[in-house]
Z-matrix of the N, CA and C atoms (Angstrom, degrees):
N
C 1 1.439
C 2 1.520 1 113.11
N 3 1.254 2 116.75 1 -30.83
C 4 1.824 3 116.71 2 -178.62
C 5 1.354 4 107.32 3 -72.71
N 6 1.432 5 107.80 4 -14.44
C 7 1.921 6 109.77 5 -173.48
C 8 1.395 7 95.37 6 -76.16
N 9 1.398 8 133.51 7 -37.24
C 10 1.648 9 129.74 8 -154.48
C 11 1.805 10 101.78 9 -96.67
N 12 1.179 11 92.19 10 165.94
C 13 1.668 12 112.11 11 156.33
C 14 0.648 13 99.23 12 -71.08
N 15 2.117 14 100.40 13 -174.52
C 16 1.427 15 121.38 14 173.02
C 17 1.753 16 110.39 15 -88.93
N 18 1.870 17 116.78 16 -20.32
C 19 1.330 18 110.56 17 176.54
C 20 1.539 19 107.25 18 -85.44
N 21 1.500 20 121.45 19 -21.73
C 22 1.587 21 134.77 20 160.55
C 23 1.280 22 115.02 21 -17.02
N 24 1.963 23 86.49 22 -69.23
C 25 1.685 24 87.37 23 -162.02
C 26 1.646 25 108.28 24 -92.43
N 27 1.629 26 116.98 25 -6.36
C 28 0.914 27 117.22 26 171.41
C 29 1.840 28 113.27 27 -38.55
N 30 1.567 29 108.16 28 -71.52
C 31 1.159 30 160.06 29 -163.43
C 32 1.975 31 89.02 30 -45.64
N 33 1.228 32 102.29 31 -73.02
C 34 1.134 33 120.77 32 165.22
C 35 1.532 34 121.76 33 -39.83
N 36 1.145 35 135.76 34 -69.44
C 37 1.713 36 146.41 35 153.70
C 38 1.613 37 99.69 36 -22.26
N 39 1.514 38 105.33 37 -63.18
C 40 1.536 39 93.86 38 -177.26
C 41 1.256 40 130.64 39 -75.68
N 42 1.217 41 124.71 40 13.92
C 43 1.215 42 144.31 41 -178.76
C 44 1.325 43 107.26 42 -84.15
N 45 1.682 44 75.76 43 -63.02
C 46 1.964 45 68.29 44 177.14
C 47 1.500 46 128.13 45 -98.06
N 48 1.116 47 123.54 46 18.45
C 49 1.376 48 133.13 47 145.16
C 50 1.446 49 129.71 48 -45.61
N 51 1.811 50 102.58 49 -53.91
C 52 0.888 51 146.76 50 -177.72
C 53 1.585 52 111.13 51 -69.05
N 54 1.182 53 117.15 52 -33.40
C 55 1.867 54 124.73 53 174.57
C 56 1.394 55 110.74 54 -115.12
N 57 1.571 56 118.95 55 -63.83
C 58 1.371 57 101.11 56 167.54
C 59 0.818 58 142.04 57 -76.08
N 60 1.301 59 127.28 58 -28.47
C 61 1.459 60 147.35 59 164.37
C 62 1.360 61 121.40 60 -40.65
N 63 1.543 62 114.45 61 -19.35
C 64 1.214 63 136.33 62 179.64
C 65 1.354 64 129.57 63 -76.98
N 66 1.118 65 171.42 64 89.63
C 67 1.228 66 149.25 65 -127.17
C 68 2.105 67 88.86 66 -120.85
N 69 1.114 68 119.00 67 129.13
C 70 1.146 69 106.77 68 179.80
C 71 2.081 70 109.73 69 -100.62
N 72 1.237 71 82.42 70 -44.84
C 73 1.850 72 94.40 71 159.44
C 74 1.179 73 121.01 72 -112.95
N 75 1.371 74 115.21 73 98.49
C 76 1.810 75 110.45 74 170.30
C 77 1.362 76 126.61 75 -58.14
N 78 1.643 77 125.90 76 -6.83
C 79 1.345 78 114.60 77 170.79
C 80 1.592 79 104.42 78 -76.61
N 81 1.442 80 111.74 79 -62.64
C 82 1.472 81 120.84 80 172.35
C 83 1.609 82 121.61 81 -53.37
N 84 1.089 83 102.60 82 -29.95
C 85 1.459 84 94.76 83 -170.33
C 86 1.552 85 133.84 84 67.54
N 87 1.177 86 87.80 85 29.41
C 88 1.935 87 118.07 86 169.68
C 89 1.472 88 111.18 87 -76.68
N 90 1.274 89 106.14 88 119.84
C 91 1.585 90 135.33 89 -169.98
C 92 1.778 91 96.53 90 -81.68
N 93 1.767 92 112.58 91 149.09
C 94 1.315 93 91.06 92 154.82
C 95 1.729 94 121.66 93 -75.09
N 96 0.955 95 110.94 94 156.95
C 97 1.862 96 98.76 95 159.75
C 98 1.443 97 140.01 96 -99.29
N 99 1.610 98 108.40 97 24.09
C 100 1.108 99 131.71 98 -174.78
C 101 1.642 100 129.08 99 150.35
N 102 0.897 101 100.94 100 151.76
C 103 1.880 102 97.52 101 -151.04
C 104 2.201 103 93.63 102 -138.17
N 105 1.189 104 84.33 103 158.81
C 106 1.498 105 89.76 104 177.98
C 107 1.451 106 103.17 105 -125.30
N 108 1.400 107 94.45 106 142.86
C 109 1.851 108 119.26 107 -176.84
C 110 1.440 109 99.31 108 -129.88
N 111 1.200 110 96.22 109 171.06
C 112 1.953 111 116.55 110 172.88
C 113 1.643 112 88.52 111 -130.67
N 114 1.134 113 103.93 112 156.41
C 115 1.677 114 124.07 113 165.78
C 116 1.538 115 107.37 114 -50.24
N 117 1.034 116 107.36 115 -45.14
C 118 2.135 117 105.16 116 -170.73
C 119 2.075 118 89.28 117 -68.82
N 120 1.202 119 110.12 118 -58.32
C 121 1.938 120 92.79 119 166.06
C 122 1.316 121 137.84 120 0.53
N 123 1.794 122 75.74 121 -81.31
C 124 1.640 123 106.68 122 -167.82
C 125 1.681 124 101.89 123 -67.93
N 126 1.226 125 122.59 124 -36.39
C 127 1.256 126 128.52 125 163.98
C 128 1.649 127 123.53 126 -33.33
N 129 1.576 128 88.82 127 -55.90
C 130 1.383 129 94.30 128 -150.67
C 131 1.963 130 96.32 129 -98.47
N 132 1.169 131 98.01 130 -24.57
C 133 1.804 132 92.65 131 157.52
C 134 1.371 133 136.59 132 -60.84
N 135 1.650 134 101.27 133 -38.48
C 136 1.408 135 117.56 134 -176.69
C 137 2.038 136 124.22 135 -96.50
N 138 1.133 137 79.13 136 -0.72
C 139 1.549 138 109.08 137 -177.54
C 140 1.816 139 102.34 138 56.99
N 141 0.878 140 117.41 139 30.76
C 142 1.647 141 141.40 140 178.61
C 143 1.551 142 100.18 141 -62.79
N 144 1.178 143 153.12 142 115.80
C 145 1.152 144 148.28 143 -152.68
C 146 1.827 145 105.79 144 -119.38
N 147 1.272 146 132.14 145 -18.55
C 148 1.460 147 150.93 146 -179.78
C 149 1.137 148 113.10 147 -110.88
N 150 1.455 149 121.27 148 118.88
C 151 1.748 150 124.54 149 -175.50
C 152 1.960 151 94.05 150 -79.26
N 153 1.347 152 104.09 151 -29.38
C 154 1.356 153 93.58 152 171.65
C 155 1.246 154 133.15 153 -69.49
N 156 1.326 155 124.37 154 -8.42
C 157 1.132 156 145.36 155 148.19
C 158 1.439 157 126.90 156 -49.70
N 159 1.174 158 88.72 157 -57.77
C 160 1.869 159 104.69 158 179.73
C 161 1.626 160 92.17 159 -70.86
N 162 1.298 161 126.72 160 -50.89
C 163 1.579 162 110.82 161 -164.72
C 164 1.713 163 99.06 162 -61.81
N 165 1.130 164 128.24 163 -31.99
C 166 1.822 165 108.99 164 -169.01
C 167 1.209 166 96.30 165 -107.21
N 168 1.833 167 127.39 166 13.31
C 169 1.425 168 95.23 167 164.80
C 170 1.794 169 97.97 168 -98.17
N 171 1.002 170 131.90 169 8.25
C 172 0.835 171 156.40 170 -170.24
C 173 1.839 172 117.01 171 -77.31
N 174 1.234 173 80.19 172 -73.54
C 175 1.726 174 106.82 173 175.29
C 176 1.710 175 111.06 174 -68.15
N 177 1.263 176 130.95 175 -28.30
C 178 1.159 177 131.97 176 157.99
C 179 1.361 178 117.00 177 -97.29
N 180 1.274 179 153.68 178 22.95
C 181 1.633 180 166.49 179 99.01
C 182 1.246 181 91.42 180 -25.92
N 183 1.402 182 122.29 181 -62.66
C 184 1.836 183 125.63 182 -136.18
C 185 1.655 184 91.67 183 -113.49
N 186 1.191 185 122.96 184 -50.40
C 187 1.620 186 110.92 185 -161.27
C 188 1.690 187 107.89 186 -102.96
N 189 1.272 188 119.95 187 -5.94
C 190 1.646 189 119.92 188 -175.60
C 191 1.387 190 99.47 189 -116.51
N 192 1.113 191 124.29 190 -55.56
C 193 1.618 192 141.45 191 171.50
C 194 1.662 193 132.70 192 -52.92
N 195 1.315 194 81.42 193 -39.04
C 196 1.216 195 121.97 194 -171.82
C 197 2.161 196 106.11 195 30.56
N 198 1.346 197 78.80 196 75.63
C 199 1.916 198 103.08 197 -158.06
C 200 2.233 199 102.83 198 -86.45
N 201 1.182 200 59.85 199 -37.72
C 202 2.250 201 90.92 200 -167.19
C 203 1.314 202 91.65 201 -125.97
N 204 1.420 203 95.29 202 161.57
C 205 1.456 204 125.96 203 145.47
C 206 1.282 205 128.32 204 -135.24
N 207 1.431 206 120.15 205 143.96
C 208 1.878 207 139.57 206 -165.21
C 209 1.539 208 74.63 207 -111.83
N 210 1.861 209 100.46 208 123.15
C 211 0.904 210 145.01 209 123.76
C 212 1.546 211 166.92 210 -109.95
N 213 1.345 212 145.27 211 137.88
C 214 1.190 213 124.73 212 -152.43
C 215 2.005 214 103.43 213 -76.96
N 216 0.947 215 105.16 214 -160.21
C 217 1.681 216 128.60 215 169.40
C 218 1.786 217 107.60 216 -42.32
N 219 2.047 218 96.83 217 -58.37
C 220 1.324 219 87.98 218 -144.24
C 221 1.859 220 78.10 219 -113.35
N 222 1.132 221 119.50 220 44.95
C 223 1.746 222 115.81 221 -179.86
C 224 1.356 223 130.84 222 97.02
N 225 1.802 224 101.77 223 -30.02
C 226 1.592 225 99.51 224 -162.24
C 227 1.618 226 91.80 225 -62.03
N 228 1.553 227 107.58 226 153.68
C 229 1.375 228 127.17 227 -155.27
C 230 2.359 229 93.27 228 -97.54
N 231 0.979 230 112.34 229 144.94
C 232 1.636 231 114.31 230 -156.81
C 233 1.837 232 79.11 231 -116.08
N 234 1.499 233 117.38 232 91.90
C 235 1.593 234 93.35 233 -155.43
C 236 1.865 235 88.61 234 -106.19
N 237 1.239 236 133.95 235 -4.58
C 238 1.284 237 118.29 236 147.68
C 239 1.038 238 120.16 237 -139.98
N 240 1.702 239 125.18 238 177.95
C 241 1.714 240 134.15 239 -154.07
C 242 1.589 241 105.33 240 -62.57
N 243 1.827 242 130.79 241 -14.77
C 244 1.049 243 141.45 242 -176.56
C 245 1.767 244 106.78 243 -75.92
N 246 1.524 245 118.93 244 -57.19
C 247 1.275 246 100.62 245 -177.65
C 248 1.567 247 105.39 246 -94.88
N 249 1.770 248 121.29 247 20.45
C 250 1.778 249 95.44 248 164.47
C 251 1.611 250 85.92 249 -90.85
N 252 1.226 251 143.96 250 -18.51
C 253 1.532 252 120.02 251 -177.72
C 254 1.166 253 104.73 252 -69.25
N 255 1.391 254 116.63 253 -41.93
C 256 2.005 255 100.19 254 -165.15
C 257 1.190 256 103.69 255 -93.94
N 258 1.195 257 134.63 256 34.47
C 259 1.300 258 144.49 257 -169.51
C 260 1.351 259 96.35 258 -106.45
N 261 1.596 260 139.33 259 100.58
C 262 1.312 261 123.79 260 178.93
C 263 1.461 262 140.05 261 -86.60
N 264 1.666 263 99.16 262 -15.23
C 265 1.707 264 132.86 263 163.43
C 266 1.684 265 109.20 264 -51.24
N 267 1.016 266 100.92 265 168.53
C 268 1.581 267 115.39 266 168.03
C 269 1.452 268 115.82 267 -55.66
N 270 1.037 269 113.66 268 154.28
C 271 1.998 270 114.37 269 -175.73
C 272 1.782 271 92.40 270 -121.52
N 273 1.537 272 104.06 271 128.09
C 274 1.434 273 119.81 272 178.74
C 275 1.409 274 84.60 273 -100.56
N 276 1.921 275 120.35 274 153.30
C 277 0.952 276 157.67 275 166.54
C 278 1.714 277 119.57 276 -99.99
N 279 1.023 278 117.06 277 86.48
C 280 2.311 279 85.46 278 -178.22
C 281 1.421 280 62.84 279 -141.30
N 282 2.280 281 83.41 280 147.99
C 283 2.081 282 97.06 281 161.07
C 284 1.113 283 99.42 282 -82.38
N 285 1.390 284 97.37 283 164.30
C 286 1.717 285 126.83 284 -177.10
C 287 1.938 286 100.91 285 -93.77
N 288 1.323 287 99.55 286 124.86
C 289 1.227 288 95.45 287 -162.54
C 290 1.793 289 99.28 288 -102.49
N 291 1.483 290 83.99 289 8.63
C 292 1.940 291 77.43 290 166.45
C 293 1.196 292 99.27 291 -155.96
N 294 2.020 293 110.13 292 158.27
C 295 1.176 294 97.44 293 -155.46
C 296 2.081 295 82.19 294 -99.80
N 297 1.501 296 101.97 295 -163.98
C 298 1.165 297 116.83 296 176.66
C 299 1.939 298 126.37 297 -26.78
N 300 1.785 299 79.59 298 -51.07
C 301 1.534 300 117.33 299 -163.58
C 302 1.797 301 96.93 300 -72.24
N 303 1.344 302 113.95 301 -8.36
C 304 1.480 303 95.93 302 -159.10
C 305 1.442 304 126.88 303 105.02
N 306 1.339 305 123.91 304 -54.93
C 307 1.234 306 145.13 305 159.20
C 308 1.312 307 119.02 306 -24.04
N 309 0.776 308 122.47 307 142.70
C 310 2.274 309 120.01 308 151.84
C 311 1.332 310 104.04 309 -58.73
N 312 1.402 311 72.98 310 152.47
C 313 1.267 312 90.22 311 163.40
C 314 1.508 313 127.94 312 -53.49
N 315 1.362 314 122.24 313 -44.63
C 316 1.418 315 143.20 314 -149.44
C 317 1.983 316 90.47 315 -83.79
N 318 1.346 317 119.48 316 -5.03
C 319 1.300 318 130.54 317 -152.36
C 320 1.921 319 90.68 318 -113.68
N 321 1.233 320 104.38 319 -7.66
C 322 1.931 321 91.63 320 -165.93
C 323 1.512 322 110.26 321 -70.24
């Protein structure tokens, strides 16, 4: 938490609200593993008032942090701020539950 901002961890919180927080089967208790937003969303969930905001808290979550991952529809991975712009499909959200190294996350 001392590594992020305040729109960081915003961004982050709703993420996982948004996937785990979710229960998709209540007998099983199957989480989603990623959910799709648009910027006006994430905006209007996080009370985040700057899409430019959301794009670099975004890009350092996913490309410095590597906290989340931006994905398309069918998986391909959106791995910097260049192909989620020209990317014209929906943008999937799920955290990365491991970091580079292999590790957890909870391990960085």
């Amino acid at each position: 938490m001392p590594r992020l901002s305040g729109p960081e961890f915003k961004i982050l919180v709703l993420l996982v609200r948004q996937t785990l927080g979710y229960a998709m089967d209540k007998e099983t208790g199957r989480r989603k593993e990623r959910d799709w937003m648009n910027i006006k969303q994430i905006m209007k969930k996080t009370g985040i008032k700057s899409d430019r905001t959301i794009s670099k808290s975004v890009a350092k979550l996913s490309d410095t942090l590597k906290i989340i991952e931006t994905v398309t529809e069918s998986g391909y991975l959106l791995a910097n701020p260049t192909k989620r712009e020209q990317h014209s499909g929906k943008i999937y959200y799920r955290l990365a539950l491991k970091s580079p190294s292999g590790k957890g996350v909870d391990k960085l």
